[in-house]
PASEBA-1860 file (N, C-alpha, C; in nm, 3 decimals):
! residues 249
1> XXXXXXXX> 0.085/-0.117/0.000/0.000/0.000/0.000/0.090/0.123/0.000 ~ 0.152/0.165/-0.112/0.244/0.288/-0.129/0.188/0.396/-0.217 ~ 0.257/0.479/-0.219/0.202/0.581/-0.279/0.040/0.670/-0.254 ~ -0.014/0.653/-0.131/-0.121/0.742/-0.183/-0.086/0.837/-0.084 ~ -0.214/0.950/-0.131/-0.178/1.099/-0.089/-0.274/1.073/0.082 ~ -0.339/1.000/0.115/-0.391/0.987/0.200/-0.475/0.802/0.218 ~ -0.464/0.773/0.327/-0.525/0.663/0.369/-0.624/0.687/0.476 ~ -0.754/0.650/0.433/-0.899/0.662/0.513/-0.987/0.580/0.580
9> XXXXXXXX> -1.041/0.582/0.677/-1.094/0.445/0.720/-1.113/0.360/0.596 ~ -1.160/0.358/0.517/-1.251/0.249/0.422/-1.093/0.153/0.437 ~ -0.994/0.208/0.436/-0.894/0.064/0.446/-0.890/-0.060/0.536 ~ -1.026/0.003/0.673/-1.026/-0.168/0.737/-1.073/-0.230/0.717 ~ -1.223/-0.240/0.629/-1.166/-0.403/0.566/-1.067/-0.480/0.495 ~ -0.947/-0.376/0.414/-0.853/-0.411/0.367/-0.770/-0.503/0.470 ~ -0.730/-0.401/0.588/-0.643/-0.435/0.710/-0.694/-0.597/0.763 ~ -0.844/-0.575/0.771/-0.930/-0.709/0.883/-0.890/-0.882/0.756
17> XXXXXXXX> -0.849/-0.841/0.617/-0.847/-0.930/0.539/-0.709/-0.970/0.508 ~ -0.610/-0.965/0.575/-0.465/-0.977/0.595/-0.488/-1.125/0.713 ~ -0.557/-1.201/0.653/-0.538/-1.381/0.763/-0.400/-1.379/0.795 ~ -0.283/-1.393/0.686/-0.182/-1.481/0.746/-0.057/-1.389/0.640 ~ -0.055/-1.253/0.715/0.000/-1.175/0.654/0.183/-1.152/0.689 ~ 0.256/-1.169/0.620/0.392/-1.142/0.702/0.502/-1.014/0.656 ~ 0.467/-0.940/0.552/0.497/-0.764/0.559/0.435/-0.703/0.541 ~ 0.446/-0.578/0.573/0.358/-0.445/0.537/0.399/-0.322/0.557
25> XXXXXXXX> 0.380/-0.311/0.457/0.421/-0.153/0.418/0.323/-0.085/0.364 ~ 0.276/0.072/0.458/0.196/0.144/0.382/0.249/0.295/0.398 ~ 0.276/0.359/0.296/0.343/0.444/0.275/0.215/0.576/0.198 ~ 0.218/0.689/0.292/0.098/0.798/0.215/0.135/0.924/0.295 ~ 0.080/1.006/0.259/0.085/1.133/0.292/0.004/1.191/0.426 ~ -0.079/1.100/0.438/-0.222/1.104/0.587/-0.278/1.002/0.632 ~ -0.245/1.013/0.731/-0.356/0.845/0.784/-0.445/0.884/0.897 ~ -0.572/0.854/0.864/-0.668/0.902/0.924/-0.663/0.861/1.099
33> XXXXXXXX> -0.763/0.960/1.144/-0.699/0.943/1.317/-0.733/0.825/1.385 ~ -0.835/0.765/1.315/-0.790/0.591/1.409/-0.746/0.512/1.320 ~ -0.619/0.543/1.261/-0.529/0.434/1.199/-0.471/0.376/1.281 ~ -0.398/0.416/1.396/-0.352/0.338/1.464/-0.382/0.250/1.529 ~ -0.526/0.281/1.600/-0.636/0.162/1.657/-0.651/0.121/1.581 ~ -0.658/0.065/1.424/-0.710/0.016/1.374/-0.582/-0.118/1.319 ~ -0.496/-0.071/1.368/-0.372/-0.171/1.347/-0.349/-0.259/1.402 ~ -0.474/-0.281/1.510/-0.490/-0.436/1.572/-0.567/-0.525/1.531
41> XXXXXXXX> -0.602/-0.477/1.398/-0.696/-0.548/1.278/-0.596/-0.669/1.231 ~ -0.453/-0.604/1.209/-0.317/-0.694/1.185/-0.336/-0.866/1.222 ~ -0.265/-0.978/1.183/-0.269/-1.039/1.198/-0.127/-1.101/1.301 ~ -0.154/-1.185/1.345/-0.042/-1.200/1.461/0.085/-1.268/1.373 ~ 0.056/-1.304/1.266/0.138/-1.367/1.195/0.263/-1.235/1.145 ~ 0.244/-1.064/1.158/0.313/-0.985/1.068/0.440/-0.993/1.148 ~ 0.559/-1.029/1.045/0.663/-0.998/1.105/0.756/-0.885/1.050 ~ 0.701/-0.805/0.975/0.754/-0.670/0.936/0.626/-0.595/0.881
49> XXXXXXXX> 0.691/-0.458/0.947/0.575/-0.382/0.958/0.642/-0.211/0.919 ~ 0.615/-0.170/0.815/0.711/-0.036/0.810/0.558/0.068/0.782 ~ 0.575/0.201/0.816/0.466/0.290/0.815/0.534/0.383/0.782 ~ 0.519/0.477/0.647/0.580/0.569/0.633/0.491/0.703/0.584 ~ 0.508/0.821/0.636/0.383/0.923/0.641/0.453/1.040/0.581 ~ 0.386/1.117/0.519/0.481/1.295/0.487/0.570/1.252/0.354 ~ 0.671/1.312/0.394/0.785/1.320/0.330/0.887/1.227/0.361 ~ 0.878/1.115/0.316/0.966/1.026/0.378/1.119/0.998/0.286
57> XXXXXXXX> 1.096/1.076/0.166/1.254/1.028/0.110/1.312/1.214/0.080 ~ 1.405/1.217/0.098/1.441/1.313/0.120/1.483/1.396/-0.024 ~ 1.455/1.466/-0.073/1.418/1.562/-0.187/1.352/1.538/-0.294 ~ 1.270/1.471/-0.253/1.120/1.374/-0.327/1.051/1.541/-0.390 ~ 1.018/1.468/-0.513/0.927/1.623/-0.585/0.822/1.589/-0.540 ~ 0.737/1.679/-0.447/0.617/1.682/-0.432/0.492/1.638/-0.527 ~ 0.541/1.707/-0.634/0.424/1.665/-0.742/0.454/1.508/-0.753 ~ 0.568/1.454/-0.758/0.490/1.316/-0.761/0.434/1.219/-0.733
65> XXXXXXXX> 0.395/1.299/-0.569/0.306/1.222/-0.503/0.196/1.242/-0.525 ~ 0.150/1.294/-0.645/-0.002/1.367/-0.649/-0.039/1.450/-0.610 ~ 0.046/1.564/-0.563/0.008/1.708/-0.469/-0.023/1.826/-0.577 ~ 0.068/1.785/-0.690/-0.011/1.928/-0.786/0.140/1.939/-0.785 ~ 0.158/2.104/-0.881/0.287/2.151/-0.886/0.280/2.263/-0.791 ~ 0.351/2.301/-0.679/0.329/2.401/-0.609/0.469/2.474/-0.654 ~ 0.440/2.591/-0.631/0.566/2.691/-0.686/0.646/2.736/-0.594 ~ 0.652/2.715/-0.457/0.717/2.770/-0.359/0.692/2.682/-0.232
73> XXXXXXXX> 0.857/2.672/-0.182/0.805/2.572/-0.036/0.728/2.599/0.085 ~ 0.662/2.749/0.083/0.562/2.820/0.180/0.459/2.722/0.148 ~ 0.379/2.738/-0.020/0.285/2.683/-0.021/0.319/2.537/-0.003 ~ 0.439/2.444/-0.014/0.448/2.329/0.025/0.454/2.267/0.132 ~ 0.479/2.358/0.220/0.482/2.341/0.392/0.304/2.368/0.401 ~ 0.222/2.458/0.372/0.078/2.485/0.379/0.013/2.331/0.347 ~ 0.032/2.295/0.244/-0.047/2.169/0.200/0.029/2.057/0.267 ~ 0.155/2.015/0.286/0.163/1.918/0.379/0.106/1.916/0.551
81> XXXXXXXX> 0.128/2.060/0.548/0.087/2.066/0.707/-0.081/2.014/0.749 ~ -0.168/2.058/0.621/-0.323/2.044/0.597/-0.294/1.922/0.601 ~ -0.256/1.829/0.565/-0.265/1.690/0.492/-0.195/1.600/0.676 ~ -0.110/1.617/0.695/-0.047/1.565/0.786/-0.104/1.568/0.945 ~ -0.149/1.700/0.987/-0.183/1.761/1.119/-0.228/1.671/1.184 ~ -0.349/1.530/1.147/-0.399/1.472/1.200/-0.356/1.335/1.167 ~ -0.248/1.310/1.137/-0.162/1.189/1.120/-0.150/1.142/1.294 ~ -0.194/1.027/1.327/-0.182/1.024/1.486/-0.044/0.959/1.509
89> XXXXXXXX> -0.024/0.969/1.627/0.129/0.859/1.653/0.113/0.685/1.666 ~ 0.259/0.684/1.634/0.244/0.519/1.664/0.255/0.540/1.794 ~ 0.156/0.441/1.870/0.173/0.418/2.003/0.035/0.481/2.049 ~ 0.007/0.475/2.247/-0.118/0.459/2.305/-0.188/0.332/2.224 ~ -0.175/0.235/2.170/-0.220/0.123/2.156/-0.143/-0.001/2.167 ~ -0.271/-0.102/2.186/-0.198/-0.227/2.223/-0.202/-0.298/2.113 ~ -0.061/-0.370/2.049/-0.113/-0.437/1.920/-0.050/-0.583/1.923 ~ -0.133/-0.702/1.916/-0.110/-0.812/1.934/-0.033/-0.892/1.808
97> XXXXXXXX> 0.128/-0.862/1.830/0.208/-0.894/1.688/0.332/-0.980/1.776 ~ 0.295/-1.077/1.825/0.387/-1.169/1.922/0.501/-1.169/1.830 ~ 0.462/-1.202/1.640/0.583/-1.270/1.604/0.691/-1.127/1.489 ~ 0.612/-0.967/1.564/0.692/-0.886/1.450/0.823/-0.844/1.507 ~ 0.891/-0.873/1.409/1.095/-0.903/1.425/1.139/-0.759/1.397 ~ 1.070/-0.693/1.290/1.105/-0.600/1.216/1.019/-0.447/1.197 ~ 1.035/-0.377/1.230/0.993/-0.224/1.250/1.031/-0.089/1.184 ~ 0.971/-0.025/1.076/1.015/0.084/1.019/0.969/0.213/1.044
105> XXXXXXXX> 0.967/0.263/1.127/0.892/0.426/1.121/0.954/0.547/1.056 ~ 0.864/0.632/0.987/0.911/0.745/0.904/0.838/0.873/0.939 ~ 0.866/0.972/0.925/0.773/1.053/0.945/0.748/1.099/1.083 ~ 0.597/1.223/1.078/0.587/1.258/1.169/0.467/1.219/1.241 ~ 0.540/1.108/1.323/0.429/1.008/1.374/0.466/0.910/1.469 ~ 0.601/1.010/1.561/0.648/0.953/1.687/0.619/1.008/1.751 ~ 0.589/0.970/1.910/0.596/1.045/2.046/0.644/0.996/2.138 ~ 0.628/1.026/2.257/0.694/1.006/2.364/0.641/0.802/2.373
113> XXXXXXXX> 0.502/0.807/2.354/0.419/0.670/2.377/0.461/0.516/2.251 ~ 0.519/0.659/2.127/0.598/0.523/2.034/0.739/0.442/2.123 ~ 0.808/0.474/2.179/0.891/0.379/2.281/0.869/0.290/2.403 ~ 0.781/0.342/2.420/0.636/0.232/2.528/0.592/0.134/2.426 ~ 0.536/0.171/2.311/0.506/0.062/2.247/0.579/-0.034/2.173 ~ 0.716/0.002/2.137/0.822/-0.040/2.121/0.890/-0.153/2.198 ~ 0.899/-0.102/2.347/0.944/-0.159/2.440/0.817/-0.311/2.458 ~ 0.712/-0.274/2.428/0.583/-0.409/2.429/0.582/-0.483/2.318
121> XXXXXXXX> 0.652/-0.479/2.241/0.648/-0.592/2.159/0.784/-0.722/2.164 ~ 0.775/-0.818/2.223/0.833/-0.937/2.216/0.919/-0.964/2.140 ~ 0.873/-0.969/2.047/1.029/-1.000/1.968/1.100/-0.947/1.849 ~ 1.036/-0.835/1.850/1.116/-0.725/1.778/1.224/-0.686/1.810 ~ 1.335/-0.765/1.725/1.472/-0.723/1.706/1.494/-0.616/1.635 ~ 1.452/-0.545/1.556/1.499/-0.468/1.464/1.384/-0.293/1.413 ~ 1.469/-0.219/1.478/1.364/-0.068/1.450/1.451/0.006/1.357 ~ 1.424/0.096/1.287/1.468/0.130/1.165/1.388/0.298/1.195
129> XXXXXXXX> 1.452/0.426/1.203/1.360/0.535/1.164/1.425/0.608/1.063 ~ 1.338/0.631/0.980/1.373/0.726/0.844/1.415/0.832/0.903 ~ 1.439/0.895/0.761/1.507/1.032/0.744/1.443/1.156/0.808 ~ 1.304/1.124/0.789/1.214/1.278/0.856/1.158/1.189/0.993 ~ 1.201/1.081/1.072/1.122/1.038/1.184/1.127/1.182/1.283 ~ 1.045/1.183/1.351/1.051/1.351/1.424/1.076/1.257/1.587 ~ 1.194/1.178/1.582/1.203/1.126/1.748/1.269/1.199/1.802 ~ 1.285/1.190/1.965/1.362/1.286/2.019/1.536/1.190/2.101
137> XXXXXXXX> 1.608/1.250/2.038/1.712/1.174/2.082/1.780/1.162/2.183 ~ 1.734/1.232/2.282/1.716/1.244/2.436/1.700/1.140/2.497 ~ 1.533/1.116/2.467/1.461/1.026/2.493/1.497/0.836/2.437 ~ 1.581/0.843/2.292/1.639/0.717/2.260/1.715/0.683/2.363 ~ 1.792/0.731/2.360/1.955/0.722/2.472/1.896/0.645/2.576 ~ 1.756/0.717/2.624/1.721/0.645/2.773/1.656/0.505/2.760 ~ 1.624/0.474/2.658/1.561/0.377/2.623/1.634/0.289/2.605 ~ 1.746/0.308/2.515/1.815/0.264/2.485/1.945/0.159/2.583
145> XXXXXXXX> 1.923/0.272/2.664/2.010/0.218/2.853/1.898/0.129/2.914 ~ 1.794/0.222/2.921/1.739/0.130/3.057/1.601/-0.002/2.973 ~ 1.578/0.032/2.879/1.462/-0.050/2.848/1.482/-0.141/2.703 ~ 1.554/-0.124/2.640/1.538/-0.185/2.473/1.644/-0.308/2.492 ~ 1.643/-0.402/2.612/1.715/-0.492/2.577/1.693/-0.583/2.504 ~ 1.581/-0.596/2.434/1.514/-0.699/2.361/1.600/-0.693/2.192 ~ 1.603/-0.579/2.157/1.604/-0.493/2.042/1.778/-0.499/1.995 ~ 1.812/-0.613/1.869/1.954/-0.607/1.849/1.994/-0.522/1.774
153> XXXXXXXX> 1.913/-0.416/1.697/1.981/-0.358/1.606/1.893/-0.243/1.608 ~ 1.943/-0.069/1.550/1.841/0.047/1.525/1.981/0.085/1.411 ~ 1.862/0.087/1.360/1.872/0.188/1.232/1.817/0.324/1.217 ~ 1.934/0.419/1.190/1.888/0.566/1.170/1.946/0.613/1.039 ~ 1.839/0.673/0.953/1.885/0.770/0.813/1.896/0.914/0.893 ~ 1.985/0.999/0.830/1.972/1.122/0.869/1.959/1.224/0.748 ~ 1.814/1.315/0.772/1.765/1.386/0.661/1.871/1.452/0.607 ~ 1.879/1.447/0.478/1.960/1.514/0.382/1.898/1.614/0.303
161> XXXXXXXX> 1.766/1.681/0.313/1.739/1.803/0.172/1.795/1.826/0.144 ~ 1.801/1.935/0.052/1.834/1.974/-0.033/1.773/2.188/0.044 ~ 1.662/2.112/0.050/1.591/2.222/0.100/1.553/2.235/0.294 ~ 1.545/2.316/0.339/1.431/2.259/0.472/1.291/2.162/0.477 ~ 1.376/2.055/0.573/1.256/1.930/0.586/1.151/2.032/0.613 ~ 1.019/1.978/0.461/0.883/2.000/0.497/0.782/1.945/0.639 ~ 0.916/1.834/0.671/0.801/1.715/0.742/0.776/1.737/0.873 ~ 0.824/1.823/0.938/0.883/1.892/1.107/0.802/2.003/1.028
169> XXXXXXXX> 0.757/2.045/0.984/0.664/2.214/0.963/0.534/2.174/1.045 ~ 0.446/2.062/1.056/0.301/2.028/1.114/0.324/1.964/1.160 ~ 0.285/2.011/1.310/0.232/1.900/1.411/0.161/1.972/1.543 ~ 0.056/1.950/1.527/-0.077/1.990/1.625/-0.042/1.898/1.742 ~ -0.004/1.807/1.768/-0.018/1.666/1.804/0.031/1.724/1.995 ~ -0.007/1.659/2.121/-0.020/1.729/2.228/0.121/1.620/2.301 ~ 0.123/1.474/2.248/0.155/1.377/2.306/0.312/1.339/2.216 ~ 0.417/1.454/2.173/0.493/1.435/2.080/0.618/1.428/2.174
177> XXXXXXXX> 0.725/1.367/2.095/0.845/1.385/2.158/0.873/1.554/2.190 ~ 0.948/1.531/2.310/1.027/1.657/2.346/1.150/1.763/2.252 ~ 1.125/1.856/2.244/1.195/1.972/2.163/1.189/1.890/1.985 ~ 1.128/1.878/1.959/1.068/1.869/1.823/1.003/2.000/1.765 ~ 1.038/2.136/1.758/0.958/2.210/1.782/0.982/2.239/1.621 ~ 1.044/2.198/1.537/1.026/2.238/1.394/1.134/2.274/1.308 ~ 1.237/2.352/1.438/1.339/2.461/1.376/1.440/2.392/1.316 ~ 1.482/2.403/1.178/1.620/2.304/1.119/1.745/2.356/1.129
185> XXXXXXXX> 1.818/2.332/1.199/1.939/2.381/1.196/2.028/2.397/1.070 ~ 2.149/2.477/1.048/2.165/2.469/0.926/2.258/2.336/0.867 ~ 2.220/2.270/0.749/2.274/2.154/0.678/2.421/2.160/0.685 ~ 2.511/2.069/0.728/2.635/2.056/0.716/2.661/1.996/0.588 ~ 2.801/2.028/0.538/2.845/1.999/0.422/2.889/1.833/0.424 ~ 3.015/1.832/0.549/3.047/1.696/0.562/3.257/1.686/0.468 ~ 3.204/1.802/0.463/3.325/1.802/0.304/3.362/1.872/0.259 ~ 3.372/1.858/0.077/3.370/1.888/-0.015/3.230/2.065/-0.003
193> XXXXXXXX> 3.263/2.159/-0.067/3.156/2.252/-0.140/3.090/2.203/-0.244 ~ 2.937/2.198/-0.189/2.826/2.164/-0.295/2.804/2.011/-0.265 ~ 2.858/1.946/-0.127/2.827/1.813/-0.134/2.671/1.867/-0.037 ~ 2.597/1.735/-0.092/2.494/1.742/0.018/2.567/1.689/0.171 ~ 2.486/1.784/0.274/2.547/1.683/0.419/2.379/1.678/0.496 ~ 2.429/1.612/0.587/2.315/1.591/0.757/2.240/1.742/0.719 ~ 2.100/1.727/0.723/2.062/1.829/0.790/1.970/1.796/0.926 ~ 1.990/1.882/1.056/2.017/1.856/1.203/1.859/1.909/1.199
201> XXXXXXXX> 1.788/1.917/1.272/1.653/1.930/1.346/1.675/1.928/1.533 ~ 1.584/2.003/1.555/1.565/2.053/1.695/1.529/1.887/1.778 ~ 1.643/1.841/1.850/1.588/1.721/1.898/1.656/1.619/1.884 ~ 1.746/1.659/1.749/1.809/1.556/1.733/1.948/1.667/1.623 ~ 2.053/1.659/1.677/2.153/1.741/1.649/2.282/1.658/1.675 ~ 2.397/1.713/1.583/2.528/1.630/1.559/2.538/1.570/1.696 ~ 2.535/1.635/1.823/2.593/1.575/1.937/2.530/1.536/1.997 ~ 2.404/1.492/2.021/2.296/1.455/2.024/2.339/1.289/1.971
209> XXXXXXXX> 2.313/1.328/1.806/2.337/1.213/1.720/2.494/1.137/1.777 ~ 2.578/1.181/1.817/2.673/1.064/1.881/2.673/1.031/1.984 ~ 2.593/1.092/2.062/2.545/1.052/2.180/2.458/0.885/2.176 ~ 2.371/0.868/2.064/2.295/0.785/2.049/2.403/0.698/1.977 ~ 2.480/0.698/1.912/2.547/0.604/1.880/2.659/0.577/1.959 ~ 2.693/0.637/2.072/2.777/0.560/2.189/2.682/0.523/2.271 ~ 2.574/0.501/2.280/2.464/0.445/2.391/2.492/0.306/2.281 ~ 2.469/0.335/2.201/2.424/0.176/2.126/2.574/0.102/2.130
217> XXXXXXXX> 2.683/0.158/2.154/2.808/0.065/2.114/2.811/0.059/2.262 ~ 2.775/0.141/2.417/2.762/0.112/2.525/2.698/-0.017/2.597 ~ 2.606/-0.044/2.497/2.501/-0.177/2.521/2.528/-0.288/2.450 ~ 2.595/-0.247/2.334/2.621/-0.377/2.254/2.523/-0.344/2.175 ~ 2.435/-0.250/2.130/2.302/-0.290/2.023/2.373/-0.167/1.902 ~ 2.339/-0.327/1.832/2.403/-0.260/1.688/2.337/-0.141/1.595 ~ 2.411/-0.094/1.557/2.381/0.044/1.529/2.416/0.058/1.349 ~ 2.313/0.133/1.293/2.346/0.095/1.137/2.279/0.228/1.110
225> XXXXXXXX> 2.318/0.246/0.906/2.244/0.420/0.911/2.323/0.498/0.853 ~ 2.270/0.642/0.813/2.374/0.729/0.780/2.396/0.844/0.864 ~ 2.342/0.770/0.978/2.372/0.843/1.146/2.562/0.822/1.159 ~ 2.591/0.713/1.063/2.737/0.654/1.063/2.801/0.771/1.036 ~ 2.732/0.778/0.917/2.811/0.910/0.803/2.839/1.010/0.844 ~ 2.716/1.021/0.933/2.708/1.186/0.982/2.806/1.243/1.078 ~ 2.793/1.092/1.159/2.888/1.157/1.290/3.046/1.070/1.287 ~ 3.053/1.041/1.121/3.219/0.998/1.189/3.287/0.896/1.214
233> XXXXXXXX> 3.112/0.820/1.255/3.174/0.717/1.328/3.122/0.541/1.225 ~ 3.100/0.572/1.076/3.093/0.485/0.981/3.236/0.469/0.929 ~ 3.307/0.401/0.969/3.430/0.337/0.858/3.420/0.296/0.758 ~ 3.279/0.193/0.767/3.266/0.067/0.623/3.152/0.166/0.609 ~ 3.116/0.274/0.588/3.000/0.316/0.512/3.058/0.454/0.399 ~ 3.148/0.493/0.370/3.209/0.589/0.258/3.145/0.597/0.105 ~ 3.068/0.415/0.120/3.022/0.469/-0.040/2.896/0.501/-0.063 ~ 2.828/0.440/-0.112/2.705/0.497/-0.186/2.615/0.575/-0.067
241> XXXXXXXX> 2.566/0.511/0.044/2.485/0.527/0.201/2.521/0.672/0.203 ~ 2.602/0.713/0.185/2.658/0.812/0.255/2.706/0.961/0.150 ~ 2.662/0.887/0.043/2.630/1.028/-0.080/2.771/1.126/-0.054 ~ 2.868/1.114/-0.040/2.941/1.175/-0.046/3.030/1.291/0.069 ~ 2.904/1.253/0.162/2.922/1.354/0.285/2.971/1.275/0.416 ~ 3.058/1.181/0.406/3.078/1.142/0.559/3.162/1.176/0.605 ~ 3.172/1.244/0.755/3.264/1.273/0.842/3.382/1.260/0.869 ~ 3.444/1.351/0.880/3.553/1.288/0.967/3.518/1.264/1.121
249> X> 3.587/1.204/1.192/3.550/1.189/1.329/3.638/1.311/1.411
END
């Protein structure tokens, strides 16, 4: 289920008809406000589960998600923000997925309650957050120490625009991670002039970002991403992952 500009209830009977389902991926621009309750429609059988909302690849042309051609990123921040505002978070629900291994979140559609729900699932080895996830990296670190022993591996992309992430412009939302408040810091180069580098967000910033990757080499939980790139601390990641911008340490 990729590509649409919005997902609306009428998808649970889609969801309730998944018997003996084992990935899923639904990737859109809006998901209506009881999508998430409605993800216990799932079958216990899913063992990968990725949800990706907004802007999830990083200098994606708007128009080809079906948005129209907009001429300026004011009006592109206006129509994502309309479209997104009521995107709810993962988490405040209970979802009965004994056997999901594998976890992708994108977008802006974390809060404080997505690591509670994280922490409740059994045997999920493996979380993965995109490029625009709006988590707070504060809040990983602690999780990361005191609660995610279950969890062998996190994966982090780190947004690269081109432009300022649209995807941190909307969020109404009351129950969100801490200092997420929107503001993008400015894009590091990494390098070279004219390479793309990291661009940093309120919440999650260069030192921040190695902070979370010495929690994970602190615990033993493996750590993967172009969180590598960013901060330095990727050796085996120089080629393609890492577009040209990786660190020195």
């Amino acid at each position: 289920m990729v590509n649409h500009v919005r997902i609306l209830a009428d998808v649970r009977p889609v969801l309730q008809s998944f018997a003996c389902l084992a990935s899923l991926t639904i990737e859109s621009w809006h998901f209506y406000p009881s999508f998430m309750d409605d993800l216990r429609l799932l079958p216990p059988t899913l063992k990968l589960l990725a949800l990706w909302v907004g802007e999830h690849k990083c200098r994606r042309a708007i128009a080809a998600a079906g948005l129209g051609d907009f001429r300026s990123l004011r009006d592109t921040r206006r129509i994502i923000s309309r479209l997104s505002e009521q995107s709810p978070p993962f988490g405040d629900v209970q979802l009965n997925l004994p056997n999901l291994s594998v976890l992708h979140l994108n977008g802006d559609i974390l809060a404080n309650s997505t690591f509670d729900l994280i922490d409740s699932l059994p045997s999920l080895s493996t979380v993965v957050f995109g490029p625009h996830a709006n988590f707070d990296a504060a809040l990983l670190v602690n999780y990361i120490y005191d609660r995610w022993s279950h969890v062998l591996m996190l994966g982090i992309d780190v947004c690269e625009c081109e432009s300022p992430s649209i995807v941190f412009a909307s969020s109404s939302r009351t129950d969100k991670p801490r200092n997420t408040g929107g503001t993008d810091k400015p894009r590091g180069t990494g390098g070279a002039t004219g390479v793309a580098g990291p661009r940093w967000r309120a919440g999650f910033d260069l030192d921040q970002a190695r902070d979370v990757v010495a929690a994970c080499h602190a615990t033993h939980l493996g750590i993967t991403g172009t969180i590598l790139c960013a901060t330095g601390t990727g050796a085996g990641m120089v080629g393609e992952r890492c577009n040209g911008w990786c660190r020195q340490p």
